[in-house]
DRENDO-427006 format. One line per 3 residues: number of its first residue (from 0); their letters; for each residue y, x, z of C-alpha. Coordinates in steps of 0.5 Angstrom, whole numbers. Layout:
N
NUM> a> Y X Z ~ ... $
***
This chain:
648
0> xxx> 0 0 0 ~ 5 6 -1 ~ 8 3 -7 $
3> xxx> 9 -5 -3 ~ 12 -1 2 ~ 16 3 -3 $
6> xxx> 19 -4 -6 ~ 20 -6 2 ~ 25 0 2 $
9> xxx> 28 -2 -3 ~ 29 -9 -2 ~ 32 -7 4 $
12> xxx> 37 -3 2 ~ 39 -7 -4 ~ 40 -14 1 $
15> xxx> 44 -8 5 ~ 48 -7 1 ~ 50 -13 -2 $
18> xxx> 51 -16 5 ~ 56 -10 6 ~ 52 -7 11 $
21> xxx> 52 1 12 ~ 46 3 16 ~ 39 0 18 $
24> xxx> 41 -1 25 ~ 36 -3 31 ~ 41 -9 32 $
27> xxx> 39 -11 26 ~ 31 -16 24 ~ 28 -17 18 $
30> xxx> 24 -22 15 ~ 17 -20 12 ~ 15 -25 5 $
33> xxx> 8 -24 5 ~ 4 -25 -2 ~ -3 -27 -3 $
36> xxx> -7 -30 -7 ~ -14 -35 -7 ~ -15 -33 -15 $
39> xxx> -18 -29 -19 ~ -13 -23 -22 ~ -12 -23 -28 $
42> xxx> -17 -27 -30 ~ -12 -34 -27 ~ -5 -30 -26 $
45> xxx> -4 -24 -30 ~ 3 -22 -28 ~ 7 -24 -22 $
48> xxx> 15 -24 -23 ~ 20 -24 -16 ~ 27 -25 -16 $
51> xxx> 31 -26 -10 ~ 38 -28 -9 ~ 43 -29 -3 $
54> xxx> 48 -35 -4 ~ 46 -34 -11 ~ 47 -27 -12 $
57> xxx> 41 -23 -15 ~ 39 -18 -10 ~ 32 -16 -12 $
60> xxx> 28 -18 -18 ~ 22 -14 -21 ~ 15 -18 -25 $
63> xxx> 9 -13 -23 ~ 4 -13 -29 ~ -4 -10 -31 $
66> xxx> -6 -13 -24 ~ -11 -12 -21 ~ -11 -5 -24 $
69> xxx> -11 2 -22 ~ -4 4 -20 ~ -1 -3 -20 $
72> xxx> 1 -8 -14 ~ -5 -10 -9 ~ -5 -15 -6 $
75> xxx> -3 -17 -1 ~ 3 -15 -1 ~ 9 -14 3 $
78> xxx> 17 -15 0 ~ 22 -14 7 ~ 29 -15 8 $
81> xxx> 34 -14 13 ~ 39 -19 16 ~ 47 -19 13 $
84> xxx> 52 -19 17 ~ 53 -26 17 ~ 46 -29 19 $
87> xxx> 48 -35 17 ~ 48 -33 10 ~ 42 -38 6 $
90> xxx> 35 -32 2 ~ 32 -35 -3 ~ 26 -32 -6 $
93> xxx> 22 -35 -13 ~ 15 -33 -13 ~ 12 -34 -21 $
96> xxx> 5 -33 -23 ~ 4 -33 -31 ~ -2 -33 -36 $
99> xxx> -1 -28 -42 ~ 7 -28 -43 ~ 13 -30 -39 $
102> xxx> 13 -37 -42 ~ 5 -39 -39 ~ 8 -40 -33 $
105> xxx> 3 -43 -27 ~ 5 -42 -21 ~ 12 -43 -18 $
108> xxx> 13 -43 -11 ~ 21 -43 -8 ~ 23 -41 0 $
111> xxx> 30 -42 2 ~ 31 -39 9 ~ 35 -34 13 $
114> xxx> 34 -27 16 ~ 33 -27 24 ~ 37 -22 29 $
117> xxx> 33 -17 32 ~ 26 -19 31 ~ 22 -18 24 $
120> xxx> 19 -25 22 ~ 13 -25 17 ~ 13 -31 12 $
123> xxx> 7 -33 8 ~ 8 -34 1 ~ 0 -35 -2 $
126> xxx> 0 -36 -9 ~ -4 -42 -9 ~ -10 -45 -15 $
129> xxx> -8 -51 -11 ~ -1 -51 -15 ~ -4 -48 -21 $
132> xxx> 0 -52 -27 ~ 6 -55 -22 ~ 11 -51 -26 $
135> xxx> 12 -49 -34 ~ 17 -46 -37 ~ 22 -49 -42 $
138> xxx> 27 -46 -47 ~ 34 -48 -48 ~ 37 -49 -55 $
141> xxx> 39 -41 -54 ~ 32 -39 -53 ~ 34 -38 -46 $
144> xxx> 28 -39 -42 ~ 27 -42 -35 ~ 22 -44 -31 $
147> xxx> 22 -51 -27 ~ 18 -53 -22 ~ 14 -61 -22 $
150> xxx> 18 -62 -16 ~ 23 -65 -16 ~ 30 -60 -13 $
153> xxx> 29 -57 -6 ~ 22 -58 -6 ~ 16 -53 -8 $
156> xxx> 10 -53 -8 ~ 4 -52 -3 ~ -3 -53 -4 $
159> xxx> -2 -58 -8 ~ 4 -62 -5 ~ 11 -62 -5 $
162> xxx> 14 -60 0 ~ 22 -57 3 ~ 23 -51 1 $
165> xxx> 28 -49 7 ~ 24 -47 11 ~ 28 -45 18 $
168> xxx> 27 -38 21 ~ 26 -39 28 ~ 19 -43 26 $
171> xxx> 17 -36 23 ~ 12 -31 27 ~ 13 -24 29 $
174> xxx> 10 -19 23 ~ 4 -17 26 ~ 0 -11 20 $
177> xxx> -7 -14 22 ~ -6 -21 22 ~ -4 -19 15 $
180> xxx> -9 -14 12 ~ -15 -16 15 ~ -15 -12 22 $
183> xxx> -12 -7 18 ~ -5 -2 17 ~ -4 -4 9 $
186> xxx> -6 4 7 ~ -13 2 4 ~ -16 0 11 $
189> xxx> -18 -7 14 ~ -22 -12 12 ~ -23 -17 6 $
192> xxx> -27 -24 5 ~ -33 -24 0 ~ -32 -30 -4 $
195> xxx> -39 -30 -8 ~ -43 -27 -3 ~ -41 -31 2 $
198> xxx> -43 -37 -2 ~ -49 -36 -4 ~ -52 -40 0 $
201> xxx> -46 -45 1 ~ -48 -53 -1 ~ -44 -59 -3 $
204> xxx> -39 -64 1 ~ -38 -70 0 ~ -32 -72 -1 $
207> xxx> -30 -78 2 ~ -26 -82 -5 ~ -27 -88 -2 $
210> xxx> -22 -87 3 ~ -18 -82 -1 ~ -17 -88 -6 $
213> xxx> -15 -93 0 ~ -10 -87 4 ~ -8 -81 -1 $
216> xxx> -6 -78 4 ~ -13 -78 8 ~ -18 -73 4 $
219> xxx> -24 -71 8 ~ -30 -68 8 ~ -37 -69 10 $
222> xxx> -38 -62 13 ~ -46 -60 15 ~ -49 -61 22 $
225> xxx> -50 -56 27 ~ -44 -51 24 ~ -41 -48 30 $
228> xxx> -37 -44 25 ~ -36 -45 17 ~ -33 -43 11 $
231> xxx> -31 -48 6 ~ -29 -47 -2 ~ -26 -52 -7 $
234> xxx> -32 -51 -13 ~ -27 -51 -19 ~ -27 -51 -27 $
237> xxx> -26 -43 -28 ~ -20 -41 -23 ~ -21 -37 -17 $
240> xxx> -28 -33 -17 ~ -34 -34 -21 ~ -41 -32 -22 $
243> xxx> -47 -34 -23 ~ -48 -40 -18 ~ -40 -42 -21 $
246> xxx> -33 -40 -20 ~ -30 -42 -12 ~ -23 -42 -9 $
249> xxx> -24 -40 -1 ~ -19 -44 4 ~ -16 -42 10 $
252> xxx> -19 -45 16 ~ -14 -48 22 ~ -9 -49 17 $
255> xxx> -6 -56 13 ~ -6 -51 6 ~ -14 -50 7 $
258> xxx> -18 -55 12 ~ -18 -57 18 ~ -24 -60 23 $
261> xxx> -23 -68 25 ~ -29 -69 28 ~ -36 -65 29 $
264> xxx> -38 -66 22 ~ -32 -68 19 ~ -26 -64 16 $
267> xxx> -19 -65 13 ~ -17 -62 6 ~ -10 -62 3 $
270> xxx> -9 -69 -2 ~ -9 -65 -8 ~ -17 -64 -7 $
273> xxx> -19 -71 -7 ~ -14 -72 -12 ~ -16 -68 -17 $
276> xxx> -24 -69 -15 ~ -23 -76 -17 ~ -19 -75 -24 $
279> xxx> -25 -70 -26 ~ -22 -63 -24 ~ -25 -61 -19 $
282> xxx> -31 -61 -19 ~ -33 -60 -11 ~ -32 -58 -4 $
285> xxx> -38 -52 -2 ~ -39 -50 6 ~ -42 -44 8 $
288> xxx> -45 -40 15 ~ -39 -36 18 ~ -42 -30 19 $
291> xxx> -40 -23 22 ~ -36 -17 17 ~ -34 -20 11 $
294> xxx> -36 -27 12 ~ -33 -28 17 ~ -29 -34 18 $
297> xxx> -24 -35 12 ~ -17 -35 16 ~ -9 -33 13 $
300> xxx> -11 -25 16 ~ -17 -25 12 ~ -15 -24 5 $
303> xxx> -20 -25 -1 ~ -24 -18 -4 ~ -23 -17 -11 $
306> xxx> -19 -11 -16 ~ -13 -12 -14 ~ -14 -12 -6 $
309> xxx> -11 -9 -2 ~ -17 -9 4 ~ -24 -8 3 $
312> xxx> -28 -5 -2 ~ -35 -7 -1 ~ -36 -14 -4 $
315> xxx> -41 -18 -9 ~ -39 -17 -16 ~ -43 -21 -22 $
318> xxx> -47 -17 -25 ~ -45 -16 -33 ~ -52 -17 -34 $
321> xxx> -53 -24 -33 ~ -50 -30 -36 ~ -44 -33 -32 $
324> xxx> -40 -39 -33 ~ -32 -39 -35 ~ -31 -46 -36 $
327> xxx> -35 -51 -33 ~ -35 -59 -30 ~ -35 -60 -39 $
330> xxx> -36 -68 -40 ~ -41 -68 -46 ~ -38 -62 -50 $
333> xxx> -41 -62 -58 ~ -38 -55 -61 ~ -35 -49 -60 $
336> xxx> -30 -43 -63 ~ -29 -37 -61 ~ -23 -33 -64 $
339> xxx> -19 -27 -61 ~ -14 -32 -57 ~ -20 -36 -53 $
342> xxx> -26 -40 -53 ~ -25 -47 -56 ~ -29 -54 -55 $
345> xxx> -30 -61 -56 ~ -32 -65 -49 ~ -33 -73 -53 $
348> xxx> -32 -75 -46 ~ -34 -83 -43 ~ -40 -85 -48 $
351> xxx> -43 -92 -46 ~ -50 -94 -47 ~ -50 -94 -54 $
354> xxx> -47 -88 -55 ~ -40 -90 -57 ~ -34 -86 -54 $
357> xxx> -29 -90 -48 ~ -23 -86 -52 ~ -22 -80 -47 $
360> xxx> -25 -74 -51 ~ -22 -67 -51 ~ -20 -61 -55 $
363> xxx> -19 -56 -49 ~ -19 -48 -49 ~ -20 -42 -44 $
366> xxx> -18 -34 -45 ~ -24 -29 -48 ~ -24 -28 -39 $
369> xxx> -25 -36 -38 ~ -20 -39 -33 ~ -18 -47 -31 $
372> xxx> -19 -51 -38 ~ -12 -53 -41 ~ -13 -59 -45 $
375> xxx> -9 -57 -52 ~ -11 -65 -55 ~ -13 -71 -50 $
378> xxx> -15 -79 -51 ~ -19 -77 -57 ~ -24 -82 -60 $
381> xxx> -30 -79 -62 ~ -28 -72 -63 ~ -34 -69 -67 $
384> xxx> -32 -62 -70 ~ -26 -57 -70 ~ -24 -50 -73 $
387> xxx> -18 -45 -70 ~ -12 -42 -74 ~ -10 -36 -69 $
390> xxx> -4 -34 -75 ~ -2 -40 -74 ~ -3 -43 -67 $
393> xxx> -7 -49 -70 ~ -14 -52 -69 ~ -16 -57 -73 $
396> xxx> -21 -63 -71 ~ -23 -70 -74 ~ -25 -76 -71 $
399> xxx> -28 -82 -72 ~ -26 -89 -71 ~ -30 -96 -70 $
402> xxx> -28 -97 -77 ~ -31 -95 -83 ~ -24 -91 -85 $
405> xxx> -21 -90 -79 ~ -23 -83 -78 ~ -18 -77 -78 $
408> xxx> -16 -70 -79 ~ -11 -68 -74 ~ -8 -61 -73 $
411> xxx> -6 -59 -65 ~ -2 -53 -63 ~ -5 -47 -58 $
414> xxx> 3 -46 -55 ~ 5 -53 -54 ~ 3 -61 -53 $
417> xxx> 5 -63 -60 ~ -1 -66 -65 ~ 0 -68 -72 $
420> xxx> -5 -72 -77 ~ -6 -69 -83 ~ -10 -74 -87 $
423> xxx> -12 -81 -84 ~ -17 -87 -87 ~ -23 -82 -86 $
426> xxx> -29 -84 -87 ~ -33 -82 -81 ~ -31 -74 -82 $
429> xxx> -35 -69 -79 ~ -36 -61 -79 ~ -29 -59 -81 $
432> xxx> -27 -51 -83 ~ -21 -48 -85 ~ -19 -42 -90 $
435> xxx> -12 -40 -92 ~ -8 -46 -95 ~ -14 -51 -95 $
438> xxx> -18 -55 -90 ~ -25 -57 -92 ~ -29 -63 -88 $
441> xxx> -35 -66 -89 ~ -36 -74 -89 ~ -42 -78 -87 $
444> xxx> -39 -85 -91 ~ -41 -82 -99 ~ -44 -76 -97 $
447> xxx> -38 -72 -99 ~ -35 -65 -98 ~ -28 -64 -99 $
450> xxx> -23 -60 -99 ~ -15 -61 -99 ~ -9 -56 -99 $
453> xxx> -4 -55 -93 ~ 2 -53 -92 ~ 5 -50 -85 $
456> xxx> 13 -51 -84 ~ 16 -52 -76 ~ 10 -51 -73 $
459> xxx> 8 -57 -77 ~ 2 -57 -82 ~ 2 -62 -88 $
462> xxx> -3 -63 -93 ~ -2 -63 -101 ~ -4 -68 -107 $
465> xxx> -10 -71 -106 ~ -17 -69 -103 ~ -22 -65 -108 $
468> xxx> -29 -66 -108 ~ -33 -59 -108 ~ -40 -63 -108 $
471> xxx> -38 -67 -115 ~ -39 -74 -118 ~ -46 -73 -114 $
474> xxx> -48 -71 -108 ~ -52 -66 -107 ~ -55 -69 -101 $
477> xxx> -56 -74 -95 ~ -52 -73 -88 ~ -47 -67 -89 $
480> xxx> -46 -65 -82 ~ -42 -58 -81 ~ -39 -53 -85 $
483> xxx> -38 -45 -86 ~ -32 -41 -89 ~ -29 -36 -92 $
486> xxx> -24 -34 -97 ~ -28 -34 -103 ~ -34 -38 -101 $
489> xxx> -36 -44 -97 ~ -43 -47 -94 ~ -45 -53 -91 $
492> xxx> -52 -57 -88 ~ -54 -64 -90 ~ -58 -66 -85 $
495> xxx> -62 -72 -88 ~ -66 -77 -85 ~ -68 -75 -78 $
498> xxx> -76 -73 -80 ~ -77 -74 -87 ~ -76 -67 -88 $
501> xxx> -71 -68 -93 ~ -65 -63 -90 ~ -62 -58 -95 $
504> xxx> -56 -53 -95 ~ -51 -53 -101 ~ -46 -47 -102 $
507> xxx> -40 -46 -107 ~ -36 -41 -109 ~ -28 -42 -111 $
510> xxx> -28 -44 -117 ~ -35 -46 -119 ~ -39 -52 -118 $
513> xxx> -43 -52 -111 ~ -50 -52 -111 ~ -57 -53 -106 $
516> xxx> -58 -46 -104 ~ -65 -49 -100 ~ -69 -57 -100 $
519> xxx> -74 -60 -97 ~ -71 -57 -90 ~ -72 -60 -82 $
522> xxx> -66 -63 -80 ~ -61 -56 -81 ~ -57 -57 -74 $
525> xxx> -52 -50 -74 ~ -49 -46 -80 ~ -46 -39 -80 $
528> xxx> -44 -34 -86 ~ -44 -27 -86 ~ -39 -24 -89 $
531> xxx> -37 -18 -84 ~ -34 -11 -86 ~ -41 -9 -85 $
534> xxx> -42 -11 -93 ~ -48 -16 -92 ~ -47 -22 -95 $
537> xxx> -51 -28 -93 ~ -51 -36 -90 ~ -56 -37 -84 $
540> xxx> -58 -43 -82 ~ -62 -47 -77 ~ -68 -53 -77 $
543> xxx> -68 -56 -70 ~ -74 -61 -71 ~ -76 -55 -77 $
546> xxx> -76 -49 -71 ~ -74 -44 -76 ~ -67 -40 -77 $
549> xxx> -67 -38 -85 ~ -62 -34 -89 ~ -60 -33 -96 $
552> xxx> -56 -28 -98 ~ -52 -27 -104 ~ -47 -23 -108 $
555> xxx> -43 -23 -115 ~ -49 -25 -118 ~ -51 -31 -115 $
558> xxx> -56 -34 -109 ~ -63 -32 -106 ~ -69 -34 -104 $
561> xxx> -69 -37 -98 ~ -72 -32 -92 ~ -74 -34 -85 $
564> xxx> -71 -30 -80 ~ -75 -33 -74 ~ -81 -39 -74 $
567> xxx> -83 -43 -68 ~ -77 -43 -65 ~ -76 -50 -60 $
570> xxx> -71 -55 -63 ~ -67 -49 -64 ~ -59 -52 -64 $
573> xxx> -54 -46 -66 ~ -53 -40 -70 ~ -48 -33 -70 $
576> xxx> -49 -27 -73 ~ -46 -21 -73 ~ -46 -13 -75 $
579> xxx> -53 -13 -73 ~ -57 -19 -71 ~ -58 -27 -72 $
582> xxx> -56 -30 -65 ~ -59 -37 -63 ~ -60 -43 -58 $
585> xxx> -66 -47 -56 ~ -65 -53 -53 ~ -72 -54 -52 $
588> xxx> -74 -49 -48 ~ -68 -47 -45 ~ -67 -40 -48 $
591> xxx> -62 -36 -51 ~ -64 -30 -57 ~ -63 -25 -62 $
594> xxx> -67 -22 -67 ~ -64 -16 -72 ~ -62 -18 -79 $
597> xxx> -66 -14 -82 ~ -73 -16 -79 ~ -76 -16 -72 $
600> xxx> -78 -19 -66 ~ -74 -25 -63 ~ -72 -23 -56 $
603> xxx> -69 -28 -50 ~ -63 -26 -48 ~ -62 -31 -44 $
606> xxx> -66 -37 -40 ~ -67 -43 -37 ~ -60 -45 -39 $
609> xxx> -57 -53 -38 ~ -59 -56 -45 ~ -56 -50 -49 $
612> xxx> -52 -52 -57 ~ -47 -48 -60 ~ -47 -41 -60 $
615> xxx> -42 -35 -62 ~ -41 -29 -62 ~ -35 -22 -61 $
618> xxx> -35 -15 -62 ~ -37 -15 -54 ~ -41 -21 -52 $
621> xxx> -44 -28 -53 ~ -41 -35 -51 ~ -45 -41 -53 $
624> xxx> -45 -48 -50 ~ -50 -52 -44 ~ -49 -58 -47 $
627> xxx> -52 -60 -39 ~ -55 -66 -36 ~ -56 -73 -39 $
630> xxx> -52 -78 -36 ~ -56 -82 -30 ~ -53 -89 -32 $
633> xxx> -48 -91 -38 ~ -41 -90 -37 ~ -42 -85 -31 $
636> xxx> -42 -78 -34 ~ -46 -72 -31 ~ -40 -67 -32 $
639> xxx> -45 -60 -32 ~ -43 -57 -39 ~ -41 -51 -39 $
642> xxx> -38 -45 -43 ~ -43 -39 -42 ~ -41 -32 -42 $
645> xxx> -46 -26 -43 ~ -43 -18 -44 ~ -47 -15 -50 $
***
C-alpha cells in the first residue's frame, strides 16, 4: 500500500493548500474514505475515477486503470484529508467505476460531509454490485460527458437503495488500520476473505418474495438450521467471483448493505436483493459455515481475496483447465456469437406449453471475460438468429410473429439503446449472416434464402432495393435454418422434415448460381466456414439425428466431395472451426469435442454440461451455450443457461 498512502499524502496536502493551511498540524483531523470492493476486478469494474472538491472546487482527481494488475492500485485503499481552516467547509467525494471506457459507466457513489478536528474519522465507500448500473453517462450537444446517478439529486447509492449523501462527521468511527486491511497494516499483510473456497459447499436460501411483494421494504432469507456463524453471498448472472460452481458476491454480516439475523434462521437483506431475484436477475442467495482464517465471518474489516487485494495471498482460484460459467441464469438461450468485442446470445424467453413466445425474449451480451448481462434489445417475440458487426457497432436479429408475414429484420447498436427495423413483413426469418454491404436471411415460409444491400448512416442501418433471392425460382431444399458467410462465399442448412433424411446444404459464390454441396442429410443443425489465414477453405456442418460433422471443401474450381469428420456422435448440436480443429457440441451425452481438421480421433473437452447448442471459438479459448433444463411447467422457465468458457 505504499502507492495508496503516497495518494494520501498528496491528498492532504492538496486540501491543505486550497483551504490555506500552512503545516499538518497536530491540532488538526482528518477523514480517511476507504475504498472497497464486493466484485471481480477487471472483469466488472476495469477503471475506478476519484474526483473530490471542496465547496465545489476540485481539490484532488485521478482514475487508477489496469486493476488488479502489477503496479496498480490495491484494494482496499485509502485516500485522506486534513480539516480546512474553516471546518464547516462541506468534502464532496465521487467514486465512479467503468467497464471498457469512460462512457461504461456502472457504478456512481456520491459522499458529501465534513472534515473532523482532532481525530482521524474513516468513512467506508465500497464499490457495491448492488448498485451495479445505477449510474450512466450522457453526453452534451458539445460532447462534454457527465456522469449522473439513477438517484435523484442529493441522494447516492447503497446496496442498491438511494439513500442521503450527506453523511454528518460526527457519526464517522475512528480510523483503526486493522478494521480495514483485514488485521493487518495495509503493507501487504493481513488477511482477506476467499470467496470461492468459502462457498464451495454453500447452499441456497430461499428467499421470502411473498413477503417482499406485500413489503418492498422486507427482503429475507431462510438462513439453514443449527448455523451459529455464517456466511452469505448473492449468486449472480456473472458479477462478482466466478468459478466452477457459479459466480457469488459476499455480504458483510452485522451490516444494513449486507445481512442481518431477525431470528434464528431468518435474516435481513438490502430490498435490492429480493427486487432483482423476482425480476430474474439475481439468480439467488447461498449460505455457507464460517469457519476460521480466510472463511471467517465476512465483515467490513475483511476484505475479498483477488489480484487486486491489498490482504491475503493464499486463495482459491479457478482452474483454467476446467469450464467456467461467464454468464448464467439464460431463459431458453437459442444462439451465440463471439466477436472480438464480446459474447452475444438470443434467450427466447417465456414459451408457454405449445412453445410459442410471451414477447419477453432477448438480445444480451458479455466482454470476452464475461460479466452481469447487458440487454442490447428486449421484449422480443421469437428472437431466432442473430449476426454482429464490430465495425459498425451492430448486431442484426430476426424475429418471428404469430402471423404469417409479420416477422423481421431488425438492427440494435452495441453502445446504445437504439434498435432499427431494417426489413419487416417477413415470413418466419430464421438464420441470418452479415457480410460488408449485405444482409443475408433464411425464410421457413417458400424455403428461400436471400440477400438485401444495406447502408450505414448516423449509427443507423438501412436496406437498399429489393431482396435477392440467392437460391432461384426453385428452392433447393425444405426447412432453410442457418447461414455462414464470408466476402466471396455463403453456406446454409436445409434441415428438411424431421426424420426423412432429406436434409441438405447449399452454397453460392457471389455472383453464380447457388448449388446442393451435399443431399440426403439428417437434420443438419449448425454451420461454419473455414475461411481463415491458415489457406483452407471449407464448410463444416452437422446432423443432429445423423450424428455425424461433415465437410466439403472448395477452392477456384468448385465443390468437393463430402467427408465426414467424425461419426457416432449423440445429437451433435453445433459446430466451430478453427486453424487446427473442428469443435462441436453433443447434446446427447452432454459433452464438448475436438477433432484435428486433417484427420484423427475425437477428443472430449468438456463433460456433463446442461444441454450444450452453439458453439464458438477464439484464438484462445472455447465458449458454447448450455441451452439448461426443461421448464417444470409452462410459462414458468427454468432459467439455468448458460455461456461457458474453456481456455485453449
Amino acid at each position: 500500500m505504499k502507492r495508496a498512502r503516497w495518494y494520501v499524502a498528496a491528498a492532504m496536502l492538496a486540501l491543505g493548500v486550497t483551504a490555506g493551511a500552512t503545516s499538518c498540524s497536530s491540532s488538526k483531523g482528518q477523514v480517511l474514505f476507504v475504498f472497497q470492493t464486493d466484485m471481480s476486478l477487471p472483469k466488472d469494474i476495469s477503471a475506478i475515477k476519484l474526483l473530490v472538491t471542496l465547496e465545489g472546487q476540485v481539490i484532488f482527481e485521478d482514475t487508477y486503470e489496469r486493476l488488479g494488475e502489477e503496479g496498480s492500485i490495491k484494494l482496499p485503499a485509502t485516500l485522506g484529508f486534513l480539516t480546512p481552516d474553516d471546518p464547516s467547509q462541506a468534502l464532496q467525494l465521487q467514486v465512479i467505476g467503468t467497464l471498457g471506457g469512460d462512457e461504461g459507466v456502472k457504478v456512481l457513489r456520491e459522499v458529501v460531509t465534513t472534515v473532523p478536528e482532532n481525530r482521524t474519522a474513516m468513512m467506508h465507500v465500497p464499490i457495491h454490485f448492488l448498485c451495479y448500473g445505477m449510474a450512466h453517462a450522457e453526453r452534451d450537444e458539445a460532447g462534454a460527458l457527465t456522469v449522473k446517478s439513477n438517484c435523484e439529486e442529493g441522494k447516492t447509492c447503497v446496496a442498491g437503495s438511494c439513500v442521503d449523501a450527506e453523511v454528518p462527521s460526527a457519526d464517522l468511527p475512528d480510523y483503526v488500520p486493522a478494521e480495514v486491511f483485514g488485521g493487518g497494516t495495509g503493507n501487504g499483510d493481513g488477511a482477506c476473505f476467499d470467496t470461492l473456497g468459502c462457498f464451495d459447499a454453500g447452499v441456497s436460501a430461499a428467499l421470502d418474495l411473498s413477503r417482499f411483494a406485500i413489503d418492498p421494504a422486507s427482503c429475507e432469507a431462510t438462513a439453514p438450521p443449527g448455523l451459529s456463524e455464517m456466511n452469505v453471498a448473492l449468486m449472480t448472472q456473472g458479477g462478482g467471483i466466478c468459478g466452477a460452481r457459479g459466480c457469488f458476491v459476499p455480504l458483510d454480516a452485522a451490516s444494513d448493505a449486507g445481512w442481518r439475523t431477525v431470528e434464528e434462521g431468518r435474516i435481513r437483506l438490502p430490498p435490492t436483493v429480493c427486487a432483482r431475484a423476482a425480476e430474474g436477475t439475481l439468480l439467488g442467495v447461498t449460505i455457507a459455515p464460517a469457519g476460521s482464517g480466510a472463511c471467517r465471518q465476512k465483515a467490513t474489516d475483511r476484505p475479498t481475496c483477488g489480484p487486486w487485494a491489498a490482504s491475503g495471498t493464499n486463495y482459491t482460484q479457478p482452474s483454467g483447465a476446467q469450464p467456467l460459467p461467464i454468464a448464467l441464469g439464460l431463459v431458453h438461450p437459442v444462439t451465440m456469437v463471439v466477436t472480438e468485442r464480446g459474447v452475444y446470445w438470443i434467450e427466447a424467453g417465456t414459451l408457454d406449453a405449445a412453445g410459442a413466445s410471451a414477447g419477453d425474449g432477448a438480445i444480451k451480451g458479455v466482454p470476452l471475460t464475461g460479466g452481469e448481462p447487458q440487454a442490447i434489445a428486449k421484449d422480443l417475440i421469437a428472437p431466432a438468429d442473430l449476426a454482429v458487426d464490430d465495425a459498425a457497432g451492430l448486431v442484426f436479429f430476426t424475429t418471428g410473429s404469430a402471423q404469417a408475414d409479420g416477422g423481421a429484420l431488425l438492427a440494435a447498436s452495441l453502445t446504445q439503446p437504439l434498435v432499427t427495423p431494417v426489413l419487416q413483413g417477413r415470413r418466419f426469418p430464421q438464420g441470418i449472416a452479415r457480410r460488408s454491404g449485405s444482409l443475408l436471411w433464411a425464410e421457413l415460409w417458400g424455403n428461400q434464402v436471400l440477400e438485401i444491400a444495406t447502408t450505414l448512416a448516423d449509427d443507423r442501418i438501412t436496406a437498399q432495393g429489393e431482396p435477392v433471392l440467392l437460391t432461384g425460382s426453385e428452392p433447393l431444399g425444405e426447412f432453410p435454418y442457418r447461414l455462414a458467410a464470408a466476402e466471396d462465399v455463403a453456406c446454409w442448412i436445409y434441415q428438411g422434415m424431421l426424420g426423412d433424411g432429406n436434409g441438405a446444404v447449399a452454397c453460392q459464390r457471389r455472383g453464380e448460381p447457388a448449388q446442393l454441396v451435399d443431399t440426403a442429410q439428417n437434420t443438419p443443425h449448425a454451420i461454419a466456414l473455414d475461411v481463415g489465414d491458415s489457406g483452407s477453405r471449407a464448410v463444416y456442418w452437422a446432423n443432429i439425428d445423423g450424428g455425424t460433422i461433415t465437410r466439403v471443401r472448395f477452392d477456384g474450381d468448385g465443390f468437393g466431395a463430402p467427408e465426414v469428420i467424425a461419426e457416432g456422435q449423440t445429437l451433435p448440436t453445433g459446430v466451430a472451426v478453427d486453424g487446427e480443429h473442428v469443435y462441436w457440441t453433443n447434446r446427447g451425452d452432454r459433452t464438448v469435442m475436438r477433432a484435428p481438421k486433417d484427420g484423427g480421433a475425437p477428443e472430449i473437452l468438456a463433460r456433463d454440461q446442461n444441454r450444450p447448442g452453439t458453439i464458438a471459438v477464439t484464438s484462445d479459448a472455447i465458449y458454447w451455450l448450455n441451452v439448461g433444463s426443461s421448464d417444470p411447467e409452462p410459462g414458468t422457465p427454468s432459467r439455468d443457461g448458460a455461456v461457458m468458457k474453456l481456455l485453449k
